[in-house]
N, C-alpha and C positions, 0 to 999 in steps of 0.2 A: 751759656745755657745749651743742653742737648736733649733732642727728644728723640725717642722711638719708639716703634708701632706694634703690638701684639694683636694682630685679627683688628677687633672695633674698640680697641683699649691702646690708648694715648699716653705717655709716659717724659713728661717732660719736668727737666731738673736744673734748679736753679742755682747760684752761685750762696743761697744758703743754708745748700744742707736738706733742703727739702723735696720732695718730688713730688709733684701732681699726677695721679692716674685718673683718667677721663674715661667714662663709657663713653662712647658714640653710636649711639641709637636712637637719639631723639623720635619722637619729642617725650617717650614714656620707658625710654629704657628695658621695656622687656629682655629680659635674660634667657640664656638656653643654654647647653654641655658648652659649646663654642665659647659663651662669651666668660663664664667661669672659668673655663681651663686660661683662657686667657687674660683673664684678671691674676689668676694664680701666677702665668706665666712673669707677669709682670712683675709681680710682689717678689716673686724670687730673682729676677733680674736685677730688683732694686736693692735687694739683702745685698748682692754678692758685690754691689759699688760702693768705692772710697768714700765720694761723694755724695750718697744720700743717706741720710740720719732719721728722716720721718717723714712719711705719706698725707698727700691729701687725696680722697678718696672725692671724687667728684664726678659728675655727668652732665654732657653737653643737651640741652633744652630743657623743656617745661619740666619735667619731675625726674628727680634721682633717679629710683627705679620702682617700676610698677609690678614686681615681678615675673611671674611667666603668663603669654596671651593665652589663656584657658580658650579664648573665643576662636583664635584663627585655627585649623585644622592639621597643625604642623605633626609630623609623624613623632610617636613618643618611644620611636625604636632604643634610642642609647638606655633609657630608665633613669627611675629616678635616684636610684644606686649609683650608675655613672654620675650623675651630676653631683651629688654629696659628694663625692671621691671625692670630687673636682672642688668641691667647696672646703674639704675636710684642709686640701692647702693654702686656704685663706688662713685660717685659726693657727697653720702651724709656720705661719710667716715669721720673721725677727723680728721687721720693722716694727714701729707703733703708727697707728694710721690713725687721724682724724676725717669723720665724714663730714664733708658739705653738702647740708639738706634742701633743695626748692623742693616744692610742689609737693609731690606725693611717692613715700614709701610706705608700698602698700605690700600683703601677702609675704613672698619670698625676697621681695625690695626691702620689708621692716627687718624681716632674718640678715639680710645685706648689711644693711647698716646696725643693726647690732651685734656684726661679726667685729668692727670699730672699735677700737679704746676711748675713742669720745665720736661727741656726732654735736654738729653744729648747727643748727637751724633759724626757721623766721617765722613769726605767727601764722603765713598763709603758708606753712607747709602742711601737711595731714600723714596721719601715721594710721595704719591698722591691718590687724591681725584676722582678714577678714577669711580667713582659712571653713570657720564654722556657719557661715553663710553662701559658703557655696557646699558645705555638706562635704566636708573635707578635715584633712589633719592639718593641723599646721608643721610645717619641715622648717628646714634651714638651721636646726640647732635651736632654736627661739625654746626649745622646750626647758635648756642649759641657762640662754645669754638672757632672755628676758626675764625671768624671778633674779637673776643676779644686779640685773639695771634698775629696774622699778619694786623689785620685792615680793613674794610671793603670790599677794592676796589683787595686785593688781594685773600682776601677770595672766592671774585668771580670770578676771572682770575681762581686759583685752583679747583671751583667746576665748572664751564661751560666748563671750556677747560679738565679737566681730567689727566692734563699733570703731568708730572713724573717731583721732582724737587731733584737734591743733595742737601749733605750736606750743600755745602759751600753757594747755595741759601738760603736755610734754613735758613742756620745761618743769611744771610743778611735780610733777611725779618721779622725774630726773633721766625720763629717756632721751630729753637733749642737755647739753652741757652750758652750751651759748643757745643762748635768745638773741637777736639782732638782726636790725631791718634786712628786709628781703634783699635789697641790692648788695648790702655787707656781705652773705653767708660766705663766700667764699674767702675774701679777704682775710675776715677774722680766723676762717679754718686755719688761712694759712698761718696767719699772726701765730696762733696756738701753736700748728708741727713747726714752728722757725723757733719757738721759747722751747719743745723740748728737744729741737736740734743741736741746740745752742747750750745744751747742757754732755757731759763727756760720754758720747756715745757708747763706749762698752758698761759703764753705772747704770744707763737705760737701759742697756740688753741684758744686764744681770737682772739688773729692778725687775724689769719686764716681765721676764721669765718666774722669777719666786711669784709674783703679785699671781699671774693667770694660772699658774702650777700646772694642771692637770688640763687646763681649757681643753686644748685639740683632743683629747683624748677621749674629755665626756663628750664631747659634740661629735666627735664621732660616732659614740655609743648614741647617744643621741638621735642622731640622722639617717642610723639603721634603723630603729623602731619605728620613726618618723615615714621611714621609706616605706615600712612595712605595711603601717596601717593607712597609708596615703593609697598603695597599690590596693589593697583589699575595700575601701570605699570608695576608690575611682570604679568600680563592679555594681555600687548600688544608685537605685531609683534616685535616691536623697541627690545625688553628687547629680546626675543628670538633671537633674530640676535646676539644683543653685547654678551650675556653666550655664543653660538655658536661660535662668531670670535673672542672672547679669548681663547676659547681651541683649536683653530685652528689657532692662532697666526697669525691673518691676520686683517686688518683693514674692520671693520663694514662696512656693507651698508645698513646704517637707511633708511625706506622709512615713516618715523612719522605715524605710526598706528599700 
C-alpha cells in the first residue's frame, strides 16, 4: 500500500487496483480553488499509475462535502471561473470514481459527487441543491450531471425547490447507486471500484470514454453560464437575504431584487 498527499487530499492505494482519495477537512468538507485543484491533482496522479484502475472518492468526518462556507468571510478573489477550471479536471479525468456518501452533500458538495460515475450512500445521508434558497444559481455542472442521473423533471423539482432529500429517496430516484447501512458506505464503495478494477483496465477506459462522450465538454459549457449567472446574482438583495437566513437558521424573505 502507498499513499500520498495533494494539499488536504489523501491518496492512498491498495494492492487492488483501487485508490482511495479523501478530503480532509472535517467535519463538513467545505471546498475552495485549493482543495479542487487538488483533488484534480490527484485524479491525475492516479491516471498516470500502473497500479490504480478506479477511485473511491471519499471524506474524512461527518459529511462528504458541504460545499463552499457562504457564511465565513473568506476572500472570493480567485472567482468562480478559476474554481470551475479547476473542476472542469475532474470530468476530464480517465479513471472511473465511486463516491462514498455520509451525512451531507449539500450545494457544490451534490455537484461533487455527481461529478462520480456512481455514489454510494446510507439512509441518513441528505442530498440538496439548495443553490435557490440562498437566492443563487446552482454551479458545479449539476445543470449537465443531474437531468442525466435522475432525469429531467426531477432535476427541476431539486433545483427550484432546494429541498433536502435522504438516502432512501435518493436511492428511489437513482442519485445514489448503493443504499447500505451507514457504517457499510465505504466498504461497499470500495467492493464496487475493486469489481470494476478487476475488469481489463483499457475496455474500462474505452467503455468509459464512448458511455460520457462529450461529459467534460458540456460541463464546461455548463460551468461558464453557471459562473456567469452565480456572479451576477451574488450583486442582488435576494442572494443577501438567503447567505444571511442560512447563518441565522431561519427561512428567507425573498423580495426578488
Amino acid at each position: 500500500m502507498t499513499s500520498e498527499r495533494f494539499g488536504d487530499v489523501g491518496v492512498t492505494v491498495g494492492d487492488d487496483f483501487v485508490a482511495t482519495v479523501e478530503l480532509h477537512r472535517p467535519p463538513n468538507n467545505f471546498f475552495d480553488l485549493d482543495l479542487i485543484r487538488s483533488l484534480a491533482d490527484a485524479y491525475e496522479s492516479v491516471a498516470g499509475r500502473a497500479d490504480s484502475r478506479a477511485i473511491v472518492l471519499c471524506s474524512e468526518g461527518r459529511h462528504f462535502c458541504a460545499g463552499v462556507d457562504f457564511a465565513r468571510p473568506a476572500p472570493q478573489a480567485p472567482g468562480t471561473a478559476s474554481l470551475y477550471g479547476e473542476a472542469e479536471r475532474l470530468f476530464r479525468a480517465q479513471t472511473p470514481v465511486v463516491a462514498a456518501i455520509q451525512g451531507a452533500a449539500i450545494g457544490g458538495g451534490l455537484g461533487l459527487a455527481c461529478s462520480a460515475d456512481f455514489r454510494v450512500a446510507c439512509p441518513e445521508a441528505r442530498f440538496s441543491a439548495n443553490f435557490s434558497r440562498l437566492g443563487f444559481h446552482h454551479g458545479f455542472a449539476l445543470s449537465t450531471t443531474l437531468p442525466a442521473i435522475v432525469g429531467q423533471q426531477r432535476a427541476l423539482d431539486l433545483l427550484y425547490t432546494g429541498r433536502r432529500i435522504g438516502g432512501d429517496e435518493a436511492a428511489r430516484i437513482g442519485l445514489c447507486d448503493r443504499l447500505v447501512e451507514a457504517g457499510e458506505v465505504r466498504a461497499v464503495a470500495h467492493a464496487l471500484a475493486a469489481d470494476i478494477a478487476a475488469s481489463a483496465p483499457l475496455a474500462v477506459r474505452s467503455i468509459r470514454a464512448t458511455m460520457r462522450g462529450d461529459l467534460a465538454d458540456r460541463a464546461r459549457a455548463a460551468m461558464t453560464r453557471e459562473a456567469e449567472e452565480q456572479d451576477r446574482l451574488r450583486r442582488t438583495r435576494d442572494w443577501s437575504e438567503g447567505v444571511r437566513a442560512a447563518a441565522e437558521r431561519r427561512t428567507p424573505r425573498f423580495e426578488g431584487r
